[in-house]
ZAROLO-767622 format. One record per residue (C-alpha): residue in one letter; z, x, y. Coordinates in nm, 4 decimals. Each point is the difference from the previous one (the first is absolute). Layout:
+-----+----------+----------+----------+
| res |       pz |       px |       py |
+-----+----------+----------+----------+
|   A |        Z |        X |        Y |
...
+-----+----------+----------+----------+
This chain:
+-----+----------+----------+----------+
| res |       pz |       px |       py |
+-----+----------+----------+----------+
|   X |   2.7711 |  -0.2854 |   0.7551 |
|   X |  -0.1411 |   0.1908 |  -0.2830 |
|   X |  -0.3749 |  -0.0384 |  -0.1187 |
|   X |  -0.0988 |   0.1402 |  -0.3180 |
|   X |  -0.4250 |   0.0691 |   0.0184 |
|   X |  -0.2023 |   0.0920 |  -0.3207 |
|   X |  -0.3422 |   0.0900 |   0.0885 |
|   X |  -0.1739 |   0.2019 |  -0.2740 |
|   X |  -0.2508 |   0.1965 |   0.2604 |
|   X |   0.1672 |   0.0933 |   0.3404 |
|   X |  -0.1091 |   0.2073 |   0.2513 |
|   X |  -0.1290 |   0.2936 |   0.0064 |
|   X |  -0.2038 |  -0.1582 |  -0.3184 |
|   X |  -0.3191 |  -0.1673 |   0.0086 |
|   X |  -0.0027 |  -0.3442 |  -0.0247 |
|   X |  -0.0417 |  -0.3394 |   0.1528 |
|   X |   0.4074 |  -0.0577 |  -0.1618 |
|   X |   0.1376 |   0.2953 |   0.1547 |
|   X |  -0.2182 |  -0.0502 |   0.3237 |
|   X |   0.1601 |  -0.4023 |   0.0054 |
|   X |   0.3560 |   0.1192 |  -0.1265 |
|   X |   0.0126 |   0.3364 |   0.2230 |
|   X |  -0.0577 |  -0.2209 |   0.3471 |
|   X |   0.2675 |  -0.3112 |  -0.1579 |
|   X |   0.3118 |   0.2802 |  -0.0122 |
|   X |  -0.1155 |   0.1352 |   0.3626 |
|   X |   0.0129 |  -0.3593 |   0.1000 |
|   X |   0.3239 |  -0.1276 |  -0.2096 |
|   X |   0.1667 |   0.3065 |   0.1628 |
|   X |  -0.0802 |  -0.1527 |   0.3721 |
|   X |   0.1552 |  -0.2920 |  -0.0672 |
|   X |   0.2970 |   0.0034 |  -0.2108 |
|   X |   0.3443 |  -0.0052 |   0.1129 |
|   X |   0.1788 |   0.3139 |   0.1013 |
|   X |   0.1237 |   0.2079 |  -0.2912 |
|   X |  -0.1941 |  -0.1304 |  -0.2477 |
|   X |  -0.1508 |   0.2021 |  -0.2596 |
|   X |  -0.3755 |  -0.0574 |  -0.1662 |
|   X |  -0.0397 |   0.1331 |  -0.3115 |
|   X |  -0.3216 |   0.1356 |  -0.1398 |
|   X |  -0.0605 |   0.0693 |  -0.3708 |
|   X |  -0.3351 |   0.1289 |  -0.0372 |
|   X |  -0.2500 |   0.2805 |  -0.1704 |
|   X |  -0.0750 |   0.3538 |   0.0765 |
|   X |  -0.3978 |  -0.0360 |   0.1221 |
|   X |  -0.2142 |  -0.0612 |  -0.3488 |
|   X |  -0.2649 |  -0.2902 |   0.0863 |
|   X |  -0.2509 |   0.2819 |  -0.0849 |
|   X |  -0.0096 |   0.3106 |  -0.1837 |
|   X |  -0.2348 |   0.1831 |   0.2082 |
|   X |   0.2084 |  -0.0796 |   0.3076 |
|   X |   0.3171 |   0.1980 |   0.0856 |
|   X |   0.2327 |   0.0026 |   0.3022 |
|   X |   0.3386 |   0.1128 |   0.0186 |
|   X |   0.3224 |  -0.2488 |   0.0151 |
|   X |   0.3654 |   0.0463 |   0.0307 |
|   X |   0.1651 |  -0.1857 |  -0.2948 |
|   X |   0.2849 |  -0.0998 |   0.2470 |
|   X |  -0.0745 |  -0.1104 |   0.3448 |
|   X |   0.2585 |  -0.1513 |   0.2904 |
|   X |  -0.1844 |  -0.1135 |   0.2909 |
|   X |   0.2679 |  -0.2315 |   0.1819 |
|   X |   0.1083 |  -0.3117 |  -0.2221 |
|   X |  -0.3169 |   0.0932 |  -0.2381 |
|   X |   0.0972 |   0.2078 |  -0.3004 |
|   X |  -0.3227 |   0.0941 |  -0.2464 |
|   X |   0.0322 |   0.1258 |  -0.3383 |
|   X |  -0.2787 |   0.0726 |  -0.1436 |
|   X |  -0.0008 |   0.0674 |  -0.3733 |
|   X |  -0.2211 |   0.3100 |  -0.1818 |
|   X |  -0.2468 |  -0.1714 |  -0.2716 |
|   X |  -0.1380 |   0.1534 |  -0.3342 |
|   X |  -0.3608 |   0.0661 |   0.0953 |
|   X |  -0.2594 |  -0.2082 |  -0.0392 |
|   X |  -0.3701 |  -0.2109 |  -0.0111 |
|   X |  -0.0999 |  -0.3062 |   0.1007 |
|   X |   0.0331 |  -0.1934 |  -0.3699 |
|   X |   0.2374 |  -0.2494 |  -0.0895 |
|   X |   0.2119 |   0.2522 |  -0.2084 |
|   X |   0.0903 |   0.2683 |   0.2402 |
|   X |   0.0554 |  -0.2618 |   0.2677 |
|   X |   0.2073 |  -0.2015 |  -0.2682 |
|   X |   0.2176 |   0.3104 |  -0.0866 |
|   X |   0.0197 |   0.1131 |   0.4365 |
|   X |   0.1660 |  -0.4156 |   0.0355 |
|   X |   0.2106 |   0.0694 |  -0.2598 |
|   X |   0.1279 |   0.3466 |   0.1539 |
|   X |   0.0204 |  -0.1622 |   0.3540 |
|   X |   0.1786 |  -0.3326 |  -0.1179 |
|   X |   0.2574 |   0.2319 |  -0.2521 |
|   X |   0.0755 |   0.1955 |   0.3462 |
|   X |   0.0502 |  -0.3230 |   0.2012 |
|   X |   0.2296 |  -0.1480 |  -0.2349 |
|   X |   0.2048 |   0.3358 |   0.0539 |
|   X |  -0.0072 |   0.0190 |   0.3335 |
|   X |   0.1167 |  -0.3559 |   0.0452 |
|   X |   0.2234 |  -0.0551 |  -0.2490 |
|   X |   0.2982 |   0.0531 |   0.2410 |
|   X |  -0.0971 |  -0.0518 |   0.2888 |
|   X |   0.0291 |  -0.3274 |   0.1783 |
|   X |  -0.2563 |  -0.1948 |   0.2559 |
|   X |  -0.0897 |  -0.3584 |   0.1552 |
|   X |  -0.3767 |  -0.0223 |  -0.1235 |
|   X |  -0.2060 |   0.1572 |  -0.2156 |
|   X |  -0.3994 |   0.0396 |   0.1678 |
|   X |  -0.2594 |   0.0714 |  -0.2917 |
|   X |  -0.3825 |   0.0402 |   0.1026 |
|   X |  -0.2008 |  -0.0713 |  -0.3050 |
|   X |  -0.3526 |   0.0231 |  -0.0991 |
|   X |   0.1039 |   0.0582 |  -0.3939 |
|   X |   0.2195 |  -0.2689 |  -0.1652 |
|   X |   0.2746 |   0.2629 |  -0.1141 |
|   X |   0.0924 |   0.0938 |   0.3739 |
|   X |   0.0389 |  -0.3710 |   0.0708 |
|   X |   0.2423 |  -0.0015 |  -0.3318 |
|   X |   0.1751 |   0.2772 |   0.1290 |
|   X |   0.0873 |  -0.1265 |   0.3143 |
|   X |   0.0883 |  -0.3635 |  -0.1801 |
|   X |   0.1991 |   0.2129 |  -0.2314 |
|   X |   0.2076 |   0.2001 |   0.2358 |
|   X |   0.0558 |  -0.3144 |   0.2543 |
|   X |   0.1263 |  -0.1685 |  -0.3135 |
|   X |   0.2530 |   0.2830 |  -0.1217 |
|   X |   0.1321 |  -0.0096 |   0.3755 |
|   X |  -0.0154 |  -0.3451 |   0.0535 |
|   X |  -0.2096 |  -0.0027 |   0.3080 |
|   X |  -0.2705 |  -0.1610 |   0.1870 |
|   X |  -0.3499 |   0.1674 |  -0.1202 |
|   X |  -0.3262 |   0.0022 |   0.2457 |
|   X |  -0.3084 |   0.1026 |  -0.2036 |
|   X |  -0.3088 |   0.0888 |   0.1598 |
|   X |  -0.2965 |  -0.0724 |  -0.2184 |
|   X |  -0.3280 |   0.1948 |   0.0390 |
|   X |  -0.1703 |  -0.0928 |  -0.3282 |
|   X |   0.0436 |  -0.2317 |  -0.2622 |
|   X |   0.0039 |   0.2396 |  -0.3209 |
|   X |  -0.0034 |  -0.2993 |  -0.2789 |
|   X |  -0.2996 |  -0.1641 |   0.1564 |
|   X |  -0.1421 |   0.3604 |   0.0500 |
|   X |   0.0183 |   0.1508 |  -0.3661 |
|   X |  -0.2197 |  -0.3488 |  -0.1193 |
|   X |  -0.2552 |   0.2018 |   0.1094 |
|   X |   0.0604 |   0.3441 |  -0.0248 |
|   X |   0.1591 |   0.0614 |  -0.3338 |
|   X |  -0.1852 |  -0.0840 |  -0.3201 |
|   X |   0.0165 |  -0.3206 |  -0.1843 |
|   X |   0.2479 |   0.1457 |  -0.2601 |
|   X |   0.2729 |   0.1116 |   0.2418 |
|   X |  -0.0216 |  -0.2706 |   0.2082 |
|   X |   0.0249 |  -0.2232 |  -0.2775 |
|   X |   0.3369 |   0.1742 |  -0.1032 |
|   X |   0.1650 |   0.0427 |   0.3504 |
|   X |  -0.0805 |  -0.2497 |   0.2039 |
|   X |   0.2579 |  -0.2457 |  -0.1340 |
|   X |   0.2506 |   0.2717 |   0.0369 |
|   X |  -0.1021 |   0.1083 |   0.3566 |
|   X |  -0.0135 |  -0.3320 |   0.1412 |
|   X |   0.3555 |  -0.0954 |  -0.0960 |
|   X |   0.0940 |   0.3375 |   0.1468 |
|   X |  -0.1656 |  -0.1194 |   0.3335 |
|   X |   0.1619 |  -0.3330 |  -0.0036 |
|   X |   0.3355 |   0.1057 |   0.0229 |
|   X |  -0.0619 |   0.2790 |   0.2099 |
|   X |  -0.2015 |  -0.2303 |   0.2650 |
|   X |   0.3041 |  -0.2633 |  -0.0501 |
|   X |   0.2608 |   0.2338 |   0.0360 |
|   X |  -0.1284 |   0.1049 |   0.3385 |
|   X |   0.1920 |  -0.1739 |   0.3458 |
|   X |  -0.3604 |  -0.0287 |   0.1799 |
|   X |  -0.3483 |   0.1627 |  -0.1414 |
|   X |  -0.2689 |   0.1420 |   0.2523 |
|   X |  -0.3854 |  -0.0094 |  -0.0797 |
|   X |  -0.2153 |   0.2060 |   0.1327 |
|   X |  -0.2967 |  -0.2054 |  -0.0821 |
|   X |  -0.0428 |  -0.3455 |   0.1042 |
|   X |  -0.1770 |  -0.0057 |  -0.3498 |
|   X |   0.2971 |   0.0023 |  -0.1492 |
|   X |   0.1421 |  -0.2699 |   0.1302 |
|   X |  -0.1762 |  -0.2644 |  -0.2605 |
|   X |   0.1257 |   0.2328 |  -0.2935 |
|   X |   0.3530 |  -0.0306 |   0.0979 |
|   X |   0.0043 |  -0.3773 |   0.1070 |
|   X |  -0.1068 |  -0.0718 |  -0.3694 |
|   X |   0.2076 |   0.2080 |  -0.2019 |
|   X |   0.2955 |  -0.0025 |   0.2555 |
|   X |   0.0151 |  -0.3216 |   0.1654 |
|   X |   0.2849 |  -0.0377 |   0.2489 |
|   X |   0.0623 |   0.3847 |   0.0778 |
|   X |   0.0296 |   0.1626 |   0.3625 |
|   X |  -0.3210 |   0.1577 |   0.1071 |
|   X |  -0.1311 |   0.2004 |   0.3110 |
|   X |  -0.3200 |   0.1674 |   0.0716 |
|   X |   0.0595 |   0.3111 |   0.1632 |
|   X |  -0.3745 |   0.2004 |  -0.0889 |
|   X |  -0.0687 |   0.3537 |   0.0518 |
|   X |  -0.1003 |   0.1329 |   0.3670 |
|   X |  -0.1456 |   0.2409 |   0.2166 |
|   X |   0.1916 |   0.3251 |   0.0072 |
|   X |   0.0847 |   0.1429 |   0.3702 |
|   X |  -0.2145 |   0.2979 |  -0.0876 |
|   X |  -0.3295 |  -0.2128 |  -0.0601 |
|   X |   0.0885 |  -0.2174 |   0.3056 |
|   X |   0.0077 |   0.3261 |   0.2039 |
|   X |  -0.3539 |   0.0919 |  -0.1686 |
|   X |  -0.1484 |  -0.2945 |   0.0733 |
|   X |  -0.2954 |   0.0096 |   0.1850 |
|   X |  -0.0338 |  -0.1252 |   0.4198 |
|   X |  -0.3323 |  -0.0119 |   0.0456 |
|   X |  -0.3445 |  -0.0643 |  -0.2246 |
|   X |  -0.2029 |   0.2873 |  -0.1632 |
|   X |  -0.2658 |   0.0466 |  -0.2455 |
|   X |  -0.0833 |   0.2720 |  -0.1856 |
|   X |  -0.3263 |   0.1869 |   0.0177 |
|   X |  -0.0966 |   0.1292 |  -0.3189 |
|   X |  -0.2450 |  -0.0427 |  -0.2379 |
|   X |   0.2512 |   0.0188 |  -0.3401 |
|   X |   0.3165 |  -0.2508 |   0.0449 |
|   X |   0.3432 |   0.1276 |  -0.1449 |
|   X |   0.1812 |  -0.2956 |  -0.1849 |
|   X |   0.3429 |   0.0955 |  -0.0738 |
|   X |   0.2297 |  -0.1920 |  -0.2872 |
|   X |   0.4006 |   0.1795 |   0.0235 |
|   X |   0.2449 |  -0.1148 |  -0.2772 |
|   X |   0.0265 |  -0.0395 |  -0.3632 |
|   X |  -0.2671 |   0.0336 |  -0.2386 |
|   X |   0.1181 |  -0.2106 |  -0.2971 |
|   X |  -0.0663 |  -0.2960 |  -0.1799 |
|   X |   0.1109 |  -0.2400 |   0.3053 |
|   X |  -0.2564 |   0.1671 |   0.1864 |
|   X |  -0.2742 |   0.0250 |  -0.2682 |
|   X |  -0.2106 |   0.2730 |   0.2437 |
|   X |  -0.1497 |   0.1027 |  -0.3309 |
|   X |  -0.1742 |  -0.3134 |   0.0059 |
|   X |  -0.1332 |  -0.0143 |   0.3287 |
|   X |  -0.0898 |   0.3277 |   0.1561 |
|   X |  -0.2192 |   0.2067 |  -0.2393 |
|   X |  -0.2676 |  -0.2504 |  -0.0198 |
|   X |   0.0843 |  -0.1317 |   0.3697 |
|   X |  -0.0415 |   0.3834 |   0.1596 |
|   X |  -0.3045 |   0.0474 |  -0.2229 |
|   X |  -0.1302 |  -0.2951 |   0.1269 |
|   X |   0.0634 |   0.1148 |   0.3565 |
|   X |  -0.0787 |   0.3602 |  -0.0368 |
|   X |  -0.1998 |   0.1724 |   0.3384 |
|   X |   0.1913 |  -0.3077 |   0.1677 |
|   X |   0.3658 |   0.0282 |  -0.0468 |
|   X |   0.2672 |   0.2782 |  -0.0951 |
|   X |   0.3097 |  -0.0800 |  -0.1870 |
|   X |   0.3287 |   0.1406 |   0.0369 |
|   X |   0.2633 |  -0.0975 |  -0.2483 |
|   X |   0.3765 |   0.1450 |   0.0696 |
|   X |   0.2766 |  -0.0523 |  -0.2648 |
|   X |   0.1122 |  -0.0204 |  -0.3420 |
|   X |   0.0371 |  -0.2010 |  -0.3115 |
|   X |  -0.0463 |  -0.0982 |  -0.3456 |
|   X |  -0.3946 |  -0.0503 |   0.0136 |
|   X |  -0.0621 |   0.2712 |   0.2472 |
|   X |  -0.1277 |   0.2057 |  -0.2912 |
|   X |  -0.2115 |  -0.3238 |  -0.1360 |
|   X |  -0.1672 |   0.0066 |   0.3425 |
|   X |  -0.1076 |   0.3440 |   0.0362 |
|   X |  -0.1532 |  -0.0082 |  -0.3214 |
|   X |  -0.2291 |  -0.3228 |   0.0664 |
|   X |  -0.0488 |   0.1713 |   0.3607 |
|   X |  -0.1419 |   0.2831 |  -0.1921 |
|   X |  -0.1943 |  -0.2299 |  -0.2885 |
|   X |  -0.1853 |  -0.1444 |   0.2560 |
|   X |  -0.0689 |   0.3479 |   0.1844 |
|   X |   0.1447 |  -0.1605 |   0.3522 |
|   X |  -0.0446 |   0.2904 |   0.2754 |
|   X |   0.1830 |  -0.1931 |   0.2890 |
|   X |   0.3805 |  -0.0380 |  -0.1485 |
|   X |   0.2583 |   0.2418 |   0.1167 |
|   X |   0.3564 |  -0.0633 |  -0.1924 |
|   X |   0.2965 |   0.1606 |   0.1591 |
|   X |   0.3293 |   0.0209 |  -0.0886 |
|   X |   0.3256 |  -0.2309 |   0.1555 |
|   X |   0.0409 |   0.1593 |   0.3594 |
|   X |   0.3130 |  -0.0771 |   0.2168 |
|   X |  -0.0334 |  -0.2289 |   0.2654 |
|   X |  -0.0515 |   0.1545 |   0.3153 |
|   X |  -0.3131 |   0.1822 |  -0.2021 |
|   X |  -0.1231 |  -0.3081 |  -0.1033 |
|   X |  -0.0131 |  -0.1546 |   0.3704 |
|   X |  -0.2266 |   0.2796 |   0.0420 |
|   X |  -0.2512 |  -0.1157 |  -0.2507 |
|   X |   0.0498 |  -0.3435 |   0.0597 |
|   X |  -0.1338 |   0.1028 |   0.3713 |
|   X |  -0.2795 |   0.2025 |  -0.1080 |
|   X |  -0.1125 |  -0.3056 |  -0.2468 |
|   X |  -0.2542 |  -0.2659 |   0.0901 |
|   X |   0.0878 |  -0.2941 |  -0.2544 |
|   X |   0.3301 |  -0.0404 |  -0.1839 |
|   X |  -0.0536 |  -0.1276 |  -0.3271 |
|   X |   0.2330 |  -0.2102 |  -0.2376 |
|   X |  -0.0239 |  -0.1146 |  -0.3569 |
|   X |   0.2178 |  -0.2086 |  -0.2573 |
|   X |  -0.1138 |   0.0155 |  -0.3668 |
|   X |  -0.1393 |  -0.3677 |  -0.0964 |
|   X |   0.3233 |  -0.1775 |  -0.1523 |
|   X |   0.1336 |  -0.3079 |   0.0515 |
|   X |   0.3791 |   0.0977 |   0.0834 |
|   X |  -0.1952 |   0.2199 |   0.3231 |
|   X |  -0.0986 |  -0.3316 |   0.1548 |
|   X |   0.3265 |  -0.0217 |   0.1050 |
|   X |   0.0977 |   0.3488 |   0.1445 |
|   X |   0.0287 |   0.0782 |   0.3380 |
|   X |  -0.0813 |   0.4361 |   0.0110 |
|   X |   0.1817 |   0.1764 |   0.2831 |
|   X |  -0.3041 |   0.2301 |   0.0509 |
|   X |  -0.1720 |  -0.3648 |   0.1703 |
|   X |   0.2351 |   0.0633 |   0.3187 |
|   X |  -0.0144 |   0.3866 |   0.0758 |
|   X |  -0.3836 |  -0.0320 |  -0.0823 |
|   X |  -0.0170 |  -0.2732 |   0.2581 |
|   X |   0.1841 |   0.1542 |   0.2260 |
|   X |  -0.2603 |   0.2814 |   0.0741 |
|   X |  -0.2366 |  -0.2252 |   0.0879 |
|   X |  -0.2770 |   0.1462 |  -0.1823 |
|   X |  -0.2245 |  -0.2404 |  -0.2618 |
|   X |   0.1830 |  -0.1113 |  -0.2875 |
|   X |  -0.2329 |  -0.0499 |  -0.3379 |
|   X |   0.2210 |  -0.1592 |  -0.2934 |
|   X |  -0.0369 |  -0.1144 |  -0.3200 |
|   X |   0.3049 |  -0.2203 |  -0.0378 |
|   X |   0.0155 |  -0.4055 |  -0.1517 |
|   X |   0.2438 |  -0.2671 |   0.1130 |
|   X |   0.2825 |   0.0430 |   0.2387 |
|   X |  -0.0936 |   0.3708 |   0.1290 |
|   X |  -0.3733 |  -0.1376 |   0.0675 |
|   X |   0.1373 |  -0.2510 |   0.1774 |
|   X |   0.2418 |   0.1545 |   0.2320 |
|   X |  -0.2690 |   0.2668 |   0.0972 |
|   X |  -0.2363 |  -0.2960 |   0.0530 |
|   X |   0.2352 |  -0.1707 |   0.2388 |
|   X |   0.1483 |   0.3061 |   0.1808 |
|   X |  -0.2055 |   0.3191 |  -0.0343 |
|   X |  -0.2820 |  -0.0028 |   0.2021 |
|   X |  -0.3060 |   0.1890 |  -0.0295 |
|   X |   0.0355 |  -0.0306 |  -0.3962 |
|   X |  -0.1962 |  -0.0856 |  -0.3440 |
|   X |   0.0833 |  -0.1234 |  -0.2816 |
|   X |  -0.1087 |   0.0310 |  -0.3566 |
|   X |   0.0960 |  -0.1023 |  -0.3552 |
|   X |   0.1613 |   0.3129 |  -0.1641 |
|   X |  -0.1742 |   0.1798 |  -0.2147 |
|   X |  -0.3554 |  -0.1548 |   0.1074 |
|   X |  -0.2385 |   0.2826 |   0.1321 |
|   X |  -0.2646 |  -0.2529 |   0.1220 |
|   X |   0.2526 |  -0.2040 |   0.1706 |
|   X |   0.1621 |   0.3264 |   0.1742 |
|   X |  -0.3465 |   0.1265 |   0.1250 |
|   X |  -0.0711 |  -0.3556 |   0.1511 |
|   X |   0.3535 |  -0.0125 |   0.1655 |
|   X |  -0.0471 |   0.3886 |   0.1695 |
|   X |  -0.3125 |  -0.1193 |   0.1364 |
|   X |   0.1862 |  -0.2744 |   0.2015 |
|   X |   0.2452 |   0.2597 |   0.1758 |
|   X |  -0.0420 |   0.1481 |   0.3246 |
|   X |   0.0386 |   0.3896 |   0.0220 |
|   X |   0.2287 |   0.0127 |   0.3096 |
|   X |   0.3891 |   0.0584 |   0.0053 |
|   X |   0.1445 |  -0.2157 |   0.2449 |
|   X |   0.3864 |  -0.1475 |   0.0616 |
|   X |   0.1329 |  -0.2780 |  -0.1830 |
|   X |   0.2511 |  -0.1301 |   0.2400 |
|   X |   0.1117 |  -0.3196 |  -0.1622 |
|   X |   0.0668 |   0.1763 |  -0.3179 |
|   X |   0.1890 |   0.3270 |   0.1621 |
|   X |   0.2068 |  -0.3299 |   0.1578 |
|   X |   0.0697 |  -0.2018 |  -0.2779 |
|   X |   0.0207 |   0.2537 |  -0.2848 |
|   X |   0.2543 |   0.2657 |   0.1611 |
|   X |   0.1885 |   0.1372 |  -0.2350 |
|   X |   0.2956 |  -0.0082 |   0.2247 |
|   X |   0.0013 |  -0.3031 |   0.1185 |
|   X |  -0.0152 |  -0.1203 |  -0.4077 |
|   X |   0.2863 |   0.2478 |  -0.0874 |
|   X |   0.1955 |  -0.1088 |   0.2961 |
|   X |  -0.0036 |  -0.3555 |  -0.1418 |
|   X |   0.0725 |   0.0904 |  -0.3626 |
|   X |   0.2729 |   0.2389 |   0.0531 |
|   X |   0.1802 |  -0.2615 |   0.1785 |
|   X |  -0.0444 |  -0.2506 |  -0.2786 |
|   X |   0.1475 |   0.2524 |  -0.2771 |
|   X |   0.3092 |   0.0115 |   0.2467 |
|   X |   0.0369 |  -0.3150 |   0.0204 |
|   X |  -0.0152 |  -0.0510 |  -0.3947 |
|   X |   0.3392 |   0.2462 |  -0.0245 |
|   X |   0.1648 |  -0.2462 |   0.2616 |
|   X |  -0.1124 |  -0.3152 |  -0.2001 |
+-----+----------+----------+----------+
């Protein structure tokens, strides 16, 4: 058996893909048969420019073999990450061209990997598994202006119907999704494999209850400072409104981080530390020394139905979780993550009247450790992309 796996961010990168992917190849390589070979084509580490960390371009662990390829450097806008796909896909096509496998595995969270994978599965006339992460044509609606969207849309949703038809079986993350792909692909194989709790957070997880004893909280917020995440609404006037009270921490990178700092320093804010992306044994640390872990989609309507992976190592460490999430995400903290509040994005008032219904404590979250286990997930799904090369 032969797997082909495209995954744009593997490890040692930073990202909830490469985190998802990374653990899925450990996994596949458990289970499948003797002498067969997985196949990783994937990226030297580039999710941010501030962060480096070394990577071998070739890698055989076992049946795993990793190629990584170099990109061109660059930001977080839509051209430089247009030009790294096209480097990445060019260098797949390459690599592939002559060799021969049973499946071809794409993890997606931008329409052109899913294409990829559709296109390479339909060159070697084999079963495709796509994992989808994010729905891209029901995400630029709302993120690209009115004139683009205008233009593209058309072009990008035929693009994502045959790629999404082309695949054998198609994973959501979300259950958010599921509506999305009922009405524009009726009929087609679904499963629901989410994201989950990484061994490392399970390990940190708190066994007993503590609170802290200060008189200034620390609220930490780890991850990407874009758009999506619209902290550029949200935290300058939320920390001024909270200064004396609470101390923000902000760690990571992206295409508004520079859009933040400047309202952060418009509205003279003295309680906002921004740090940049840290690896991940680091950011345990902070996540230990923090007192509230804080979470925030931008106010769109294609975010309803996201599911972000930061919800289950956040909830995991047992400490309060403040979000500012709509739809699916507010409802799947509601139902499993205890000890949490939720407000509309981008609402200060409603964010200041959901902190004030936390408890300051950190304290285990047993069910969710149970139910949300990465392994346990992975274990599952690993065994369904098998069984897809035996269908």
């Amino acid at each position: 058996m032969k797997i082909l796996c495209l995954s744009f961010y593997f490890r040692p990168d930073l990202s909830a893909g490469s985190f998802k992917n990374t653990a899925l190849v450990d996994e596949l390589a458990r289970q499948v048969p003797e002498g067969s070979q997985i196949d990783v084509i994937t990226t030297l580490p580039n999710r941010y420019s501030s962060f480096s960390v070394d990577a071998e371009e070739l890698e055989q662990n076992g049946p795993v073999r990793i190629r990584r390829i170099a990109l061109p450097a660059h930001k977080s806008g839509m051209v430089d990450q247009s030009k790294s796909f096209a480097t990445y896909a060019t260098s797949v096509l390459r690599l592939t061209a002559k060799e021969d496998y049973d499946l071809v595995y794409a993890s997606s969270s931008r329409l052109m990997m899913s294409i990829l994978g559709a296109y390479v599965s339909w060159r070697k006339k084999i079963p495709f598994y796509l994992d989808i992460r994010d729905i891209f044509v029901d995400t630029i609606k709302d993120v690209l202006p009115g004139a683009i969207t205008t233009f593209a849309l058309p072009v990008f949703s035929r693009l994502e119907k045959w790629a999404v038809r082309r695949a054998t079986r198609v994973n959501l993350v979300s259950d958010g999704f599921v509506p999305y792909f009922q009405k524009h692909f009726p009929g087609i194989e679904l499963s629901g494999f989410t994201n989950g709790v990484d061994q490392m957070f399970l390990d940190a997880a708190p066994t007993e209850t503590s609170v802290p004893e200060k008189s200034e909280l620390e609220v930490l917020y780890a991850g990407n400072m874009g758009e999506g995440q619209g902290l550029h609404n949200i935290i300058p006037p939320l920390a001024k409104r909270f200064e004396g009270r609470l101390r923000f921490r902000l760690i990571g990178a992206g295409g508004r981080r520079d859009q933040l700092k400047e309202e952060i320093d418009k509205r003279g804010c003295t309680n906002v530390v921004i740090d940049e992306p840290i690896n991940r044994d680091e950011l345990l640390t902070r996540y230990e020394d923090a007192d509230i872990l804080f979470l925030h989609l931008n106010d769109y309507d294609a975010f309803k139905k996201v599911l972000p992976s930061k919800i289950f190592e956040y909830a995991a460490l047992g400490k309060p979780l403040w979000a500012g999430v709509s739809g699916f995400s507010a409802e799947f903290i509601e139902n499993h993550v205890s000890n949490s509040a939720v407000f509309h994005p981008c609402d200060v008032e409603a964010a200041e009247a959901a902190f004030n219904r936390l408890e300051i404590k950190t304290e285990r979250r047993s069910d969710f450790i149970e139910q949300f286990s990465r392994s346990r997930i992975i274990e599952r799904m690993a065994g369904e992309v098998i069984a897809t090369v035996k269908d």
